[in-house]
C-alpha positions in Angstrom: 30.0 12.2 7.3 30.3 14.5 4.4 33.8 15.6 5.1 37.8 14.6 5.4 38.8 15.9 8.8 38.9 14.5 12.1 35.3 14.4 14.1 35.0 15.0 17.7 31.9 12.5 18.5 30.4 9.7 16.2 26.5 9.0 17.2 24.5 5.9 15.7 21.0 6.9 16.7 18.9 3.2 16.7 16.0 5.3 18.8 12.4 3.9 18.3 9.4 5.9 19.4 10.3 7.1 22.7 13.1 5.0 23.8 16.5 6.5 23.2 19.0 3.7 22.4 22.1 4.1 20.4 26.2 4.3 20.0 28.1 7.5 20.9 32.0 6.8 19.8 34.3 9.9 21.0 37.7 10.4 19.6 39.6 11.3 23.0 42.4 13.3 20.7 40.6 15.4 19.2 38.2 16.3 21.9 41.8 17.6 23.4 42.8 18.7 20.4 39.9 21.1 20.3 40.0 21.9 23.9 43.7 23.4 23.4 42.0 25.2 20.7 38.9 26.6 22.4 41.4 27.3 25.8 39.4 25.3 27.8 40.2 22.0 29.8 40.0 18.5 28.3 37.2 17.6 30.5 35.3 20.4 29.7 35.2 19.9 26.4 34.9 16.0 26.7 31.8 17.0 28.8 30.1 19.2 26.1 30.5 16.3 23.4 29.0 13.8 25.7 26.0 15.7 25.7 26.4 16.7 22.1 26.0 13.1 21.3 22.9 12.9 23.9 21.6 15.5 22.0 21.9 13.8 18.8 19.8 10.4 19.9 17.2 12.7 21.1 17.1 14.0 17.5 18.7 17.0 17.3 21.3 17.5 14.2 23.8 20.3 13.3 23.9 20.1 9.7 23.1 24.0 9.4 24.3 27.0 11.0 20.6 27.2 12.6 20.7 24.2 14.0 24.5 24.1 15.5 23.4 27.7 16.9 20.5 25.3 18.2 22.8 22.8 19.6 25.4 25.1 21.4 21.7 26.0 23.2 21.2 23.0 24.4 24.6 22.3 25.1 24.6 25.1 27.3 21.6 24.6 29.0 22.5 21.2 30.0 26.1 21.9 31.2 25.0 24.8 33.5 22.5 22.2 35.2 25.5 19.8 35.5 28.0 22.7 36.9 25.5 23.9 38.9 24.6 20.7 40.4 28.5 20.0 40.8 30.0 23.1 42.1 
């Protein structure tokens, strides 16, 4: 991955055309690792990266600040149609 720290979400995109198939590995400790950090719950942050790995086999990547700003977007979008949907 282009760096020696802990990730959040792994994704293996194996998408052809218009099917979405692929691997989304999530490393539970850090997703609460970061959710101490951010001062949110576990399963809010466990949430977000679900869909941050959803995002990433739809072909969105966060290589650049453009794109992560990109990504929290989406992100966002996504998770207020979930909370909204769950209230």
């Amino acid at each position: 991955m282009g760096h020696d720290w802990p990730t959040d979400v792994i994704t293996f995109d194996y998408s052809v055309d218009k099917y979405i198939s692929g691997d989304i590995f999530i490393d539970p400790q850090t997703v609460e690792e970061n959710a101490r950090e951010l001062c949110v719950a576990p399963e809010v942050e466990m949430r977000r990266v679900m869909v941050h790995g959803v995002l990433h086999l739809c072909g969105m990547n966060d290589k650049n600040a453009r794109e992560q700003k990109a990504m929290r977007i989406k992100e966002d979008h996504y998770l207020a149609k979930y909370y909204g949907e769950n209230v």
